[in-house]
C-alpha positions in Angstrom: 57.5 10.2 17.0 57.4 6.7 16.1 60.4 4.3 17.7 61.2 1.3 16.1 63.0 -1.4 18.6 65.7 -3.4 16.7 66.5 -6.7 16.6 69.6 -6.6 19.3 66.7 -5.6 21.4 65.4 -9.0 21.8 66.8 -11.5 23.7 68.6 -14.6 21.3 65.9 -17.0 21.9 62.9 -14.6 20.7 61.4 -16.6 17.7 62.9 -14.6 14.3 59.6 -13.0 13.7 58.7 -12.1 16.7 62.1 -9.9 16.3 60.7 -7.9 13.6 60.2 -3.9 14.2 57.9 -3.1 16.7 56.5 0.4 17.6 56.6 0.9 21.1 55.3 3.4 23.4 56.8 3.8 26.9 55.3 0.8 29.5 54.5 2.0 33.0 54.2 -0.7 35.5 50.6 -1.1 37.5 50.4 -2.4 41.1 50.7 -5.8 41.9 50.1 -8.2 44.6 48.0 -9.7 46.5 45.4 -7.2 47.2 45.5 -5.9 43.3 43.7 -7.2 40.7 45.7 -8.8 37.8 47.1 -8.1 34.6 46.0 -9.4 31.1 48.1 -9.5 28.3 46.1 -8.9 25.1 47.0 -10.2 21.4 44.6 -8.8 18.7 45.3 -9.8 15.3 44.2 -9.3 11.9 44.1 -8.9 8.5 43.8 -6.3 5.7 41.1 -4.0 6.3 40.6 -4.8 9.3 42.4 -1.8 11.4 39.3 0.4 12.3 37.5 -2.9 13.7 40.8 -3.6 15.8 40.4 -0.1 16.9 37.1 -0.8 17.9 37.5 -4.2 19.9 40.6 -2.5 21.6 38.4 0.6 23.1 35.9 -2.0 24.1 38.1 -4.3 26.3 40.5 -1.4 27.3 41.8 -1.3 30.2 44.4 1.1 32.0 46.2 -1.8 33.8 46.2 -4.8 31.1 48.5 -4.5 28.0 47.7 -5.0 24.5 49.7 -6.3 21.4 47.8 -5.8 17.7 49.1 -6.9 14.7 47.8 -7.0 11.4 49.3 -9.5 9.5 51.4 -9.8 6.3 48.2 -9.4 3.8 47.8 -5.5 5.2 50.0 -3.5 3.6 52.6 -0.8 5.1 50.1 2.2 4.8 47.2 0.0 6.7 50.4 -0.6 9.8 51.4 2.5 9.8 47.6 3.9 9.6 47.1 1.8 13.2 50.1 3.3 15.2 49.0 6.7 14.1 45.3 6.0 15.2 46.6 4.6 18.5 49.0 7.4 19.3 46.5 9.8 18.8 44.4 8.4 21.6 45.5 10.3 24.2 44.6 7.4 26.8 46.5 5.2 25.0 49.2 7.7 25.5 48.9 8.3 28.9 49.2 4.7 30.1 51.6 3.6 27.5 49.9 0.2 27.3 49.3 -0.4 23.4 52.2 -1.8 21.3 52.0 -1.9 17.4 53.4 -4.9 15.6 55.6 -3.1 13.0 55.8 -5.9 10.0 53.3 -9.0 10.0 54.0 -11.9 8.8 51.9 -14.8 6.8 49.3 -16.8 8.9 46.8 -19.5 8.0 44.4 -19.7 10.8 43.9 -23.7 10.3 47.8 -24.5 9.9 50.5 -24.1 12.2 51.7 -20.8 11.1 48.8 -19.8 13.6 50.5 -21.5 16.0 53.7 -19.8 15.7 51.8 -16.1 15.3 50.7 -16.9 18.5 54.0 -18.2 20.8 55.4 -15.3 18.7 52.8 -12.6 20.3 53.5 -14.2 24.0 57.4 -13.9 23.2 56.7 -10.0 22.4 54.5 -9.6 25.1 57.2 -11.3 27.6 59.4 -8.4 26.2 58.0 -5.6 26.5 56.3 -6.0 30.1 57.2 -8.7 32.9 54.1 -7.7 34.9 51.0 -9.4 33.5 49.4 -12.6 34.5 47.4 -14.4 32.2 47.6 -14.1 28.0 44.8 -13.9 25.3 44.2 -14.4 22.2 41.3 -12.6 20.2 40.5 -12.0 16.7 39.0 -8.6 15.4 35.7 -10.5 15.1 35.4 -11.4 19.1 33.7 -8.6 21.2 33.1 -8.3 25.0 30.2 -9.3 26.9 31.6 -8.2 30.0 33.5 -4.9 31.0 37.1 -5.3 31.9 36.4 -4.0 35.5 34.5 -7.2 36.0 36.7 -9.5 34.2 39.3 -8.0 36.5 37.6 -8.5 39.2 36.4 -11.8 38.5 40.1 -13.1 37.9 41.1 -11.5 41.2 40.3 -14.1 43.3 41.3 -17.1 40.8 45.0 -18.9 41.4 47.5 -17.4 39.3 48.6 -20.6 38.0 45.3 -21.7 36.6 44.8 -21.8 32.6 41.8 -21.8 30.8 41.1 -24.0 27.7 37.7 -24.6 25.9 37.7 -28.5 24.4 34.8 -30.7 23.4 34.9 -32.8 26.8 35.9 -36.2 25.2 38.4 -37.6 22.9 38.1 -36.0 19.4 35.5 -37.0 16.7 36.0 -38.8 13.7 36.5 -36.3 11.6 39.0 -34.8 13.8 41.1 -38.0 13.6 40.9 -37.9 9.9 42.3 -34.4 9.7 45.3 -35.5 12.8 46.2 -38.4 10.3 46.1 -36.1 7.3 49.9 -35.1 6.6 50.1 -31.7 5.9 52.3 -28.5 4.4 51.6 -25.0 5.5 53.8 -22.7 3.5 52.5 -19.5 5.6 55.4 -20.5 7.7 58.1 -19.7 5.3 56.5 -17.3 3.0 56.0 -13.6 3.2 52.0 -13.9 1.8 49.4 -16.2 3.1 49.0 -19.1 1.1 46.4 -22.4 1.4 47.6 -25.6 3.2 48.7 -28.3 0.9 47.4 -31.8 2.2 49.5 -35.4 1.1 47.6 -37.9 -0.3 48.9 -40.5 2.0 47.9 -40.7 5.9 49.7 -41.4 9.1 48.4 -43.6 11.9 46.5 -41.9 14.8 49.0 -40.9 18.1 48.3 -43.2 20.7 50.9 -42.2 23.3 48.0 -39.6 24.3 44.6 -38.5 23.8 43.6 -36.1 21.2 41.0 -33.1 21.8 39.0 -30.9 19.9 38.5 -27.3 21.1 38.5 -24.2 20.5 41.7 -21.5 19.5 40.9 -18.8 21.7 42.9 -19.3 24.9 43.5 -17.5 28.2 46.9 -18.8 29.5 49.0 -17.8 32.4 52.3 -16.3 32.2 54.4 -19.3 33.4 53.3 -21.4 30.7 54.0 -19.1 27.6 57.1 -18.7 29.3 57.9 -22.5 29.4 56.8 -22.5 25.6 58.8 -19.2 24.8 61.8 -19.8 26.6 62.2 -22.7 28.9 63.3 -25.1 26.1 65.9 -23.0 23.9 63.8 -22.5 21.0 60.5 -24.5 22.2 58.5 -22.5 19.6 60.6 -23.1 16.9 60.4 -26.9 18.1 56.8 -27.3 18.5 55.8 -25.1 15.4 58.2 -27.8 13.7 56.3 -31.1 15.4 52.9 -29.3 14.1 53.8 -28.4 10.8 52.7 -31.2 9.2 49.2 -31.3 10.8 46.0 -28.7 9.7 44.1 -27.3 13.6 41.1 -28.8 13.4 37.5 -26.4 13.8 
């Protein structure tokens, strides 16, 4: 049987969509400490059509000690949801460890606005939730695979700080044409609609930041646990606050 966690189940500063249903299956806790390996949190989103190939990338970086979040977001449809929770609580595995947690309801996202953003501080906020025993949080798409088993990820992490977070950027300050797209003032809608829709981009500009350096990088991000709790709770509503500073800006590629 499926069990749908309300709203009154999340704390008041959980982000309003990361309050949505959620179908949970019971959390045990793994060994910690020193000695033990870590834990990784896992976010997996995607899209319509996309559940088997979640399925797929979730067997392939499964691991009994790590927990894992998927969501497909609001382009899927209620059949292609409730398709995934049945598939995962058929895995028997799955069961057994009670580490895979369905997303109940998606909501829109646009990949190069700052809806993406919010999908993202929304994931760590459910994640917080539902376990307070992992160590470091990542991001993946259903297009990213593995090129290394989790036992060796694990055991690679092992012996790494717990306070270290890892970030992929270009090395120097952003290009040119990442500058023009930072000056570029721009409306995501995905934030307040219930469908994906395309950034809208103003025809006038803004002056370039210079109170701090701008990088390029990449989106996929392995953070630790301290930090998304800053950005998830140690400001009120930082989310909601940063998701607010960003929305006027496209994530450059």
């Amino acid at each position: 049987m499926l069990i749908a966690l309300s709203k009154s189940w999340f704390y008041d500063h959980t982000p309003a969509a990361a309050s949505e249903n959620l179908q949970n299956f019971s959390v045990i806790v793994p060994s910690k400490g020193q000695d033990y390996p870590p834990v990784l949190a896992y976010w997996i989103c995607g899209t319509s059509g996309d559940g088997k190939r979640m399925l797929r990338l979730l067997k392939a970086i499964y691991h009994p000690r790590n927990q894992y979040l998927l969501q497909l977001d609001a382009e899927s449809s209620d059949y292609e949801r409730a398709e995934l929770v049945v598939s995962v609580q058929s895995e028997s595995l799955f069961r057994a460890f009670g580490n895979v947690n369905v997303v109940g309801k998606g909501y829109a996202i646009n990949e190069m606005g700052s809806s993406a953003l919010a999908a993202i501080l929304n994931a760590a906020a459910l994640l917080l939730k539902l376990s307070a025993d992992w160590d470091w949080f990542i991001n993946l798409s259903v297009s990213d695979y593995p090129l290394v088993s989790q036992d060796d990820l694990l055991h690679a992490f092992t012996s790494l700080p717990r306070d270290l977070n890892f970030i992929n950027y270009t090395g120097g300050d952003a290009e040119k044409n990442e500058i023009d797209k930072i000056n570029q003032i721009v409306v995501d809608p995905s934030l307040h609609l219930q469908k994906s829709s395309h950034l809208y981009y103003a025809v006038e500009t803004r002056a370039t930041p210079d109170a701090f350096k701008i990088f390029g990088g990449s989106p996929w991000l392995i953070l630790t646990r301290a930090f998304m709790e800053y950005c998830v709770q140690g400001m009120g509503q930082p989310s909601k606050k940063i998701t607010n500073v960003l929305q006027q800006h496209s994530i450059p590629t």
